[in-house]
N, C-alpha and C positions, 0 to 999 in steps of 0.2 A: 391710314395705311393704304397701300393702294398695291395690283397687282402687277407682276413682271413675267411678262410673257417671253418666253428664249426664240429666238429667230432661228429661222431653219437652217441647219448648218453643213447642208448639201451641196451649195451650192448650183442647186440644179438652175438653170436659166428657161424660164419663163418668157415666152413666147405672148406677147399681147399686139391687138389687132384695131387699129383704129375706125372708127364707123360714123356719119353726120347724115342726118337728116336735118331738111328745112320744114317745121313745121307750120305748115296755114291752115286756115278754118277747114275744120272737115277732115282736116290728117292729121291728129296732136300725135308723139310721141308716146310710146308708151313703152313699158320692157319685154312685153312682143318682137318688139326688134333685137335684142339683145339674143346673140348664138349660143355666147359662152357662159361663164362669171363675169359680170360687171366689175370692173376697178377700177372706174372714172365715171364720171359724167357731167360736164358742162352744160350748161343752155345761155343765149344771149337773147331778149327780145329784141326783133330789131325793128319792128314797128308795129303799131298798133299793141293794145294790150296783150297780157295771158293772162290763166290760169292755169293753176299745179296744186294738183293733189299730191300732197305727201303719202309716204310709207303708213301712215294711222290711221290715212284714209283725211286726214284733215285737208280742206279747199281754202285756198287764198285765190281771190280773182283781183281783177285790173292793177296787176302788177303793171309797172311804165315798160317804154321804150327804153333801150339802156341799160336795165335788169341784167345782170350776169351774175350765175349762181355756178356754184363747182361744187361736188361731192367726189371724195374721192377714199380707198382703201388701201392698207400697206400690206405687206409683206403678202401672207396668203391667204389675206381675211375676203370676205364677201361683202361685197357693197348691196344693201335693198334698198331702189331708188326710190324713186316719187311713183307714184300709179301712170299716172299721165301729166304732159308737158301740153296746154293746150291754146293755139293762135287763136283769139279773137278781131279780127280784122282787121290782121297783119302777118308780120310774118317771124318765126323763132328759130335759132339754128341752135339746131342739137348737137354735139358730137360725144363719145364716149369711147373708150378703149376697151376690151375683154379677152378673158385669157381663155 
């Protein structure tokens, strides 16, 4: 069985804001930067490795070059992203939307 969530039926329009950071050694990403609610967030490594700490706190490092992750939320849920998106010896571009 599973649940069924009813969509808002307001139609109100929702206002999101798109935001990118380049992250390099010394300046990872984190949801510091984020103004609003998070309901996106992309990262691509685009050279040298990363590391990303997820939302549990759990670390994956030397992720490759090439790596693209997307996290994303619907309607009017809340995205909780990674801790930090972090370059080691290269460089990672961030981008995310927020309402």
């Amino acid at each position: 069985a599973g649940n069924i969530v009813a969509c808002p039926t307001d139609n109100t329009v929702r206002t999101l804001t798109a935001q990118h950071l380049l992250a390099v050694p010394g300046t990872p990403w984190t949801p510091a930067a984020v103004t609003g609610v998070l309901t996106s967030l992309t990262y691509t490594i685009l050279t040298g490795t990363g590391t990303v700490v997820d939302a549990s706190g759990d670390s994956i490092a030397a992720l490759p070059a090439g790596l693209s992750a997307t996290f994303n939320s619907d309607d009017d849920n809340v995205l909780t992203p990674p801790q930090s998106i972090t370059s080691v010896g290269g460089q990672i571009y961030v981008f995310w939307t927020q309402r």
